[in-house]
C-alpha positions in Angstrom: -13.0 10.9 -10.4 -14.1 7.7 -8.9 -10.8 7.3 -6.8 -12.1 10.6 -5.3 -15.4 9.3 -4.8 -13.8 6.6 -2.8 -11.6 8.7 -0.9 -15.2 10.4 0.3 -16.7 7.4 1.2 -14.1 6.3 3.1 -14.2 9.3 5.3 -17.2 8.9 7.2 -16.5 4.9 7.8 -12.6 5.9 9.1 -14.5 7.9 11.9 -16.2 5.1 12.9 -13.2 3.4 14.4 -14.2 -0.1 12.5 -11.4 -2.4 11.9 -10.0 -2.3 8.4 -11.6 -5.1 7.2 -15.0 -3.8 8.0 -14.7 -0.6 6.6 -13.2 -2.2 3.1 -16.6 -4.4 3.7 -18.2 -1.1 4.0 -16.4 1.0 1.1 -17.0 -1.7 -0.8 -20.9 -1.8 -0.5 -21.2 2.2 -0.8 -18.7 2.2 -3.8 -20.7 -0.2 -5.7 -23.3 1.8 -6.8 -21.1 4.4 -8.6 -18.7 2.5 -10.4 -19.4 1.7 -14.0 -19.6 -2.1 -14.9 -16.3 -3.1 -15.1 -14.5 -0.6 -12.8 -13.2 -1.1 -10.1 -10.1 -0.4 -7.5 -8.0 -1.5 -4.9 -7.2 -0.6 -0.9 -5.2 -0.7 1.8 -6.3 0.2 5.1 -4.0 0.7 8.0 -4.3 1.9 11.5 -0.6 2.6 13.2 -0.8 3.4 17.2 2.2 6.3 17.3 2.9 4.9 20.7 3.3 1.1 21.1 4.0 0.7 16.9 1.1 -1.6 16.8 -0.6 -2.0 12.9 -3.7 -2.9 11.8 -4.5 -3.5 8.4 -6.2 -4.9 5.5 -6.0 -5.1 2.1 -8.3 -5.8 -0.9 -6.3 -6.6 -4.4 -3.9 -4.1 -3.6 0.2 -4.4 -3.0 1.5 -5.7 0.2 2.4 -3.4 2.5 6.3 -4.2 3.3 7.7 -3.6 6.7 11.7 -3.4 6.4 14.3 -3.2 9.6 17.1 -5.3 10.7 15.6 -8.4 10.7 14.7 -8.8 7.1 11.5 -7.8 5.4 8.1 -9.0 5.7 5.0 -8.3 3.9 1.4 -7.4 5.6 -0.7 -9.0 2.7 -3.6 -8.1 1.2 -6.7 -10.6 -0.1 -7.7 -11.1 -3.7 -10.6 -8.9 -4.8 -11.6 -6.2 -6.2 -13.3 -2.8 -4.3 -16.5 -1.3 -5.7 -18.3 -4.9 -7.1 -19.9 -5.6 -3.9 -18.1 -8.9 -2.7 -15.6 -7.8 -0.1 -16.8 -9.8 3.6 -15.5 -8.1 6.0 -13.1 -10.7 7.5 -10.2 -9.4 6.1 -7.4 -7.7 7.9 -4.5 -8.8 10.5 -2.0 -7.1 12.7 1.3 -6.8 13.4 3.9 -4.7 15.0 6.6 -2.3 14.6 9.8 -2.4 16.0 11.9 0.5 16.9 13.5 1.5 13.6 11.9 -0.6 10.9 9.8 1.4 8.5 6.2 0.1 6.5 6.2 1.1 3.5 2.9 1.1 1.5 2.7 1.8 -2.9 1.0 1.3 -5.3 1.0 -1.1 -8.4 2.5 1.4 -10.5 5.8 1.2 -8.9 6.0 -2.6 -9.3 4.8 -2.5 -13.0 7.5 -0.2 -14.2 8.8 -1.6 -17.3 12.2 -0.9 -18.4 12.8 -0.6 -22.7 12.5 -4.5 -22.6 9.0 -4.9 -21.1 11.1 -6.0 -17.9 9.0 -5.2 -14.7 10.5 -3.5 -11.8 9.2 -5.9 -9.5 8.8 -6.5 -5.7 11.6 -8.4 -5.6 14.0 -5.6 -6.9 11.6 -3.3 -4.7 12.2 -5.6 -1.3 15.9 -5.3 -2.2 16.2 -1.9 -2.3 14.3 -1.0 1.1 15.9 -3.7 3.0 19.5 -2.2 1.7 18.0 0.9 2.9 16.8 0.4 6.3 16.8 2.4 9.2 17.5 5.8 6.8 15.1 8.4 7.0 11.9 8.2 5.2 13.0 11.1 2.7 16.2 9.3 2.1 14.3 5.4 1.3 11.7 7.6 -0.6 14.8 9.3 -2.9 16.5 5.8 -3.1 13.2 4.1 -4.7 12.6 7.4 -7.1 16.4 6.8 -8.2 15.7 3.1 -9.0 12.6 3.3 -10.8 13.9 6.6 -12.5 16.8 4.4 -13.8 14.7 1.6 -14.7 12.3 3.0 -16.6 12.3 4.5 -20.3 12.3 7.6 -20.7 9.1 9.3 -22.0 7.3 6.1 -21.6 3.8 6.3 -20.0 3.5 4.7 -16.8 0.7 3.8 -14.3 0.5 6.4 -11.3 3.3 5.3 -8.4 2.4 6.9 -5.2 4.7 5.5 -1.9 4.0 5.8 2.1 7.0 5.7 4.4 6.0 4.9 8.1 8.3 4.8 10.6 8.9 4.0 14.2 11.1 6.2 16.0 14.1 4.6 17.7 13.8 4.7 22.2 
């Protein structure tokens, strides 16, 4: 419930055209007054111009964002914090670019928290790996490669956190 709540609040402020930051600032302040002490959530915003691959973003307590091509990976961080307790400034947020072929991917903590029968997490690490072995393929295919390794890591039956992945990518020429 409240991570539709959010998603509705959001809304209006995504109109607006404010950089991310701001509108985390702003989510944050309208968010506050329907979360139950002790609740809370996280966010990434990110704004990708189709045309020149420019990004901006920001994050609040939420994964990085990883962008994956032949260069290596790099992250697009997010700050510490927490959305919906009223303390997120404003000042957040950065930018970066996308070069023709690499792909942004953007997930959520579940995916990284997987635990295998031993209580071993998945990881970024093992994450990174995997997408940079996988760059340049098609969104479907780095999305199917991902669902394979969690899939294998993972216990079966086990309850897990939810794992939701965003595949961006910029097209080659």
């Amino acid at each position: 419930m409240l991570s539709g709540m959010v998603k509705a609040l959001a809304a209006p402020l995504s109109i607006a055209v404010m950089e991310p930051g701001e509108l985390l600032a702003g989510l944050d302040l309208n968010a506050e007054q329907f979360f139950p002490e002790g609740y809370f959530c996280t966010g990434f915003y990110l704004i990708a111009d189709e045309e020149t691959g420019l990004i901006r973003f920001a994050g609040v307590g939420h994964p990085p964002a990883i962008v994956v091509g032949p260069n290596g990976p790099r992250a697009l961080n997010s700050n510490p914090g927490m959305l919906g307790i009223g303390m997120v400034d404003g000042t957040a947020g950065d930018s970066d670019r996308l070069a023709p072929g690499e792909s942004l991917i953007m997930y959520t903590d579940g995916l990284t928290d997987a635990m295998d029968p031993d209580d071993v997490l998945f990881g970024e690490a093992r994450l990174t790996t995997i997408l940079q072995a996988h760059h340049g393929a098609d969104p479907t295919e780095i999305l199917n490669h991902v669902d394979e390794a969690v899939t294998k890591h993972t216990s079966p039956g086990r309850a897990a956190d939810d794992i939701n992945i965003i595949v961006l990518q910029y097209p080659v020429g």
